[in-house]
C-alpha positions in Angstrom: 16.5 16.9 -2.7 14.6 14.3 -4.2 11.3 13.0 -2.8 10.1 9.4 -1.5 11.0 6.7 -4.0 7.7 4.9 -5.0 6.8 1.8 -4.2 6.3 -0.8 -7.3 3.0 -1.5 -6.4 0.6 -0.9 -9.5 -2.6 -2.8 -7.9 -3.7 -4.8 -4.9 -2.6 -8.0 -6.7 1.0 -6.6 -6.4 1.1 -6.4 -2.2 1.4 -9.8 -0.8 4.0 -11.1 -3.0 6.0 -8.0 -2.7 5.5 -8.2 1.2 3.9 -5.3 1.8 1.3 -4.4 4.3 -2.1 -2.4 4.1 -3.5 -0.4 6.5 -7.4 1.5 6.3 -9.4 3.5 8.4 -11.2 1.1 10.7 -14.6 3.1 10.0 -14.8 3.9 6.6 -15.6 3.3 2.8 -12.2 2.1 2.6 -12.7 -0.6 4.7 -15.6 -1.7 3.3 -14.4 -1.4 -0.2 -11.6 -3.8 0.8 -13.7 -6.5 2.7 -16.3 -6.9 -0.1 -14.8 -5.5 -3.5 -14.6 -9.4 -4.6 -11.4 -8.0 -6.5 -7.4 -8.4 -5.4 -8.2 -5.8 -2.3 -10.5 -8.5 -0.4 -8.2 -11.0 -1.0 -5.4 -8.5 0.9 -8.4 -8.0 3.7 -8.8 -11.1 4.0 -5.5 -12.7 4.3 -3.4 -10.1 5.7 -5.6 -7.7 7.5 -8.9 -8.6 9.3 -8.6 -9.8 13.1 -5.6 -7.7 13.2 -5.5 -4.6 15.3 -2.3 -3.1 13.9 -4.3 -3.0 10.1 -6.7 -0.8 11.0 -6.0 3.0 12.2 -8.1 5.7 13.1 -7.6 8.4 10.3 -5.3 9.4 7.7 -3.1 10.9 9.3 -2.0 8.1 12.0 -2.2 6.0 8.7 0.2 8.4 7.4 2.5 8.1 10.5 2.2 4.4 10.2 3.5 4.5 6.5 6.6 6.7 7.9 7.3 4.8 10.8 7.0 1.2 9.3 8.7 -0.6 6.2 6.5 -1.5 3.1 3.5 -0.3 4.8 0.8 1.4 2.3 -2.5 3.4 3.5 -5.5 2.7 1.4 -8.0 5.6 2.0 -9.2 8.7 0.5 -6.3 11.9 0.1 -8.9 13.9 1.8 -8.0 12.6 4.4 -4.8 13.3 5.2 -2.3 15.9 3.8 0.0 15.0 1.3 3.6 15.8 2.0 7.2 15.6 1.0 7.5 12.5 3.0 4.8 10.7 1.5 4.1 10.1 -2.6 0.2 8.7 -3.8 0.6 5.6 -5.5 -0.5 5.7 -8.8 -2.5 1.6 -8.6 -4.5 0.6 -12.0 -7.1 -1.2 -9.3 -10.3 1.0 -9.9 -13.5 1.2 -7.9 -16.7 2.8 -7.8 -18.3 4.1 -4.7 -21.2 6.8 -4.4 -19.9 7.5 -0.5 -19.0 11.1 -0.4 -19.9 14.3 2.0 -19.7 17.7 1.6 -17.8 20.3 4.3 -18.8 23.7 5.1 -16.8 25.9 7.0 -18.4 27.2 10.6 -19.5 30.7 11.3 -19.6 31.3 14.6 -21.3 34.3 15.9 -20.6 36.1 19.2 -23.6 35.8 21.6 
């Protein structure tokens, strides 16, 4: 069986004039990356996205439930966030950005008390 067909978006420029919709994170890097890039991605924020509720979710994985459940509907975050599947493909976009946000994890050891 073959997985998800890709969309033919190569960059942000690509996304309003194929109709397609963003969503981000509401509290994130993403987010602010898109509203103040000053490249194709604020112009998608800015026309298509901010004051609407149904553009922002709250992590990657309802973004990734909003990608399933919605026609030409694209997350823009990082994969860390949410779990890549056989349902879902990562675009490969030519639109590059640098950002310096990034955190470490470390798993928890609990001990018995």
């Amino acid at each position: 069986m073959a997985g998800p067909e890709e969309a033919p978006v190569r960059s942000f420029d690509d996304v309003i004039p194929g109709g397609y919709r963003v969503v981000v994170m509401e509290r994130g890097p993403a987010r602010i990356a898109m509203a103040t890039s000053k490249f194709a991605m604020t112009h998608v924020f800015n026309e298509t996205m901010e004051g609407r509720r149904s553009s922002f979710v709250r992590d990657g994985y309802e973004g990734k439930e909003v990608v399933l459940s919605e026609p030409k509907t694209l997350y823009f975050g990082s994969a860390l966030h949410v779990k890549i599947d056989a349902r879902v493909v990562a675009l490969r976009i030519t639109d590059k950005l640098k950002t310096y946000t990034a955190f470490g994890l470390q798993k928890v050891n609990r001990v018995a008390t």
